[in-house]
N, C-alpha and C positions, 0 to 999 in steps of 0.2 A: 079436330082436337089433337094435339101433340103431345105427352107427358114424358118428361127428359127430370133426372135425378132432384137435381134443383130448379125448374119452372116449369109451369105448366100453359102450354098457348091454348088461346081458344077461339074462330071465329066466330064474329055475331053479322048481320044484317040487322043493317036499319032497318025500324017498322015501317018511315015513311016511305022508304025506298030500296024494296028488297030485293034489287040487284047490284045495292053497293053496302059493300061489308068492310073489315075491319078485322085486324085482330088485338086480343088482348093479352096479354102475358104477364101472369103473375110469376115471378120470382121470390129465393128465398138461398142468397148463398149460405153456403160453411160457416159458423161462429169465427173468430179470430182467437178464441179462447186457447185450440194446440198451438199458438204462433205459427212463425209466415211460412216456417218450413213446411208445416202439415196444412196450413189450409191454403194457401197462394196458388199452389197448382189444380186444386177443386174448382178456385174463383176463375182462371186463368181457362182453365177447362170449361167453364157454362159461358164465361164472352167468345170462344172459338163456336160454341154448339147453338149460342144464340144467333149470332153472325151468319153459320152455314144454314141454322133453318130458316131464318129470314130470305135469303139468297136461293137457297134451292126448293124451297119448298112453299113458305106463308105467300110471297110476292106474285107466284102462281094465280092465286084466286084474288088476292088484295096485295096493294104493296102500301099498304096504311098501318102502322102497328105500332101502338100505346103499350108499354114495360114498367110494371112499378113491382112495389115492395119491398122487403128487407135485404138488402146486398151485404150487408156486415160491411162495409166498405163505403168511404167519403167518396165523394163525388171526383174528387182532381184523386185519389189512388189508381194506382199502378195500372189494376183492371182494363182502367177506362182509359188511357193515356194514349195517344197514338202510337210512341212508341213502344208500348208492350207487343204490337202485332207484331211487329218484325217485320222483314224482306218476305218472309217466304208465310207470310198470315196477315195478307192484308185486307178479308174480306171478314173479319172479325169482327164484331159490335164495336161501335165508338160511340161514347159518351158525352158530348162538348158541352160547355158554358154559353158558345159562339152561334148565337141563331143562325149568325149570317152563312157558316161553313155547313148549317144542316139542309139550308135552304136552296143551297147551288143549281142552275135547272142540269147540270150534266152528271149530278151524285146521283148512282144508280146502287150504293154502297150500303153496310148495315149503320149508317148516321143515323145519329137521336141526337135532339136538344135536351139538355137538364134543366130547368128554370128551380132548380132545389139549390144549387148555389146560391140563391140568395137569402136561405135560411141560415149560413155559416156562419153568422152576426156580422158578418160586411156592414161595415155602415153605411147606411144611403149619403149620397153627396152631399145634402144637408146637413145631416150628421157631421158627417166628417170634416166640412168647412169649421161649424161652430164648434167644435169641439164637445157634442154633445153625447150622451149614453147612446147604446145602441138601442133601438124599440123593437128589436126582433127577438127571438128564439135564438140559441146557442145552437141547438139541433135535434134531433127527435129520438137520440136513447142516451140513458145518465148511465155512467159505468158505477158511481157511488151516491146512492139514492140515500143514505145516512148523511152524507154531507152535500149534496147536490149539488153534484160536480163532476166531471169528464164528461162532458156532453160531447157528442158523436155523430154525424148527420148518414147515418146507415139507409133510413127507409128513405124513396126516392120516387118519384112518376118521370119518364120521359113520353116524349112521341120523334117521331121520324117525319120526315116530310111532309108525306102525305095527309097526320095527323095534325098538321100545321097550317095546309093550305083549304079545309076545307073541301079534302080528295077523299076521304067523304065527310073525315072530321076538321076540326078546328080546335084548337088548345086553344082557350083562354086566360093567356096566364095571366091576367090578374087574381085568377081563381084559386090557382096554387095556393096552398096552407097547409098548415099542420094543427092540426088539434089538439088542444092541451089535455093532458089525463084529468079525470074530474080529483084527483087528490095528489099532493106529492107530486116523488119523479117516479114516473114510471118506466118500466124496460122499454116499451117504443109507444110513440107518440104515431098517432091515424095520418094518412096524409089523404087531401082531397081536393081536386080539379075539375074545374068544369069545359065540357066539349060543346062546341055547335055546329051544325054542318049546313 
């Protein structure tokens, strides 16, 4: 187990098979509430510490590791962007939308898939042909729950590779959701995934 400011990792082994494990990493960045000045480098600080645990330390026992929780942060923000690592921090968490970039057989790097980009109210293709409403969520925290509105997609699940391939988990994302609060908007909406291995 690793416990770092803002997340905390934790390895499990499967019951079935318990010489293949896993880790899990719950996160919880900075509010956005002091603006970018005070919280950006907080956020910018947990993808540099998440990146080097992954890399020097998780990938040791397991190189499989599932990342959820509240990031205070969208999905395509700065955090997550390739270019926020820079020249000289390239081994920092990346976040992508792009299966395909997470799945490469030569990434040996801190890549994750996000399948929560499709919570953004993207319309599906269908949608978007007929010119139809969206049938999804907006996103899983309301900034004005009096008028329900500034939706926000903060809470988030990824996986890395190995939690893709079935090395020893398997994302299913069709399983990806988010759960509605039983009343109102509430501050954050539950997110939940299903793994197989």
């Amino acid at each position: 187990m690793a416990w770092r400011t803002k997340w905390l990792a934790v390895e499990f082994a499967l019951a079935a098979d318990s010489a293949k494990s896993f880790w899990f990493v719950v996160n919880h960045w900075k509010s956005r509430l002091g603006g970018m000045r005070e919280t950006e480098p907080s956020r910018m600080s947990s993808v540099r510490e998440l990146g080097s645990f992954y890399l020097n330390t998780a990938r040791q026992s397991s190189p499989a590791m599932v990342l959820t929780g509240d990031f205070n942060a969208e999905p395509g923000e700065w955090p997550f962007q390739v270019q926020a690592a820079g020249p000289g921090r390239p081994n920092q968490l990346m976040a992508v939308r792009e299966r395909p970039l997470v799945l490469r057989d030569k990434l040996k790097l801190a890549w994750f898939y996000n399948p929560m980009w499709r919570w953004l109210a993207e319309p599906e293709l269908w949608e978007h042909a007929a010119g139809q409403p969206r049938s999804r969520p907006i996103g899983s925290h309301c900034q004005n729950p009096a008028a329900d509105a500034g939706w926000a997609l903060f809470d988030q699940v990824m996986a890395n590779r190995w939690a893709m391939e079935a090395k020893p988990l398997r994302l299913i994302e069709g399983s990806v959701r988010l759960v509605e609060p039983v009343g109102g908007c509430s501050d954050h909406w539950a997110v939940a995934a299903q793994f197989d291995h």
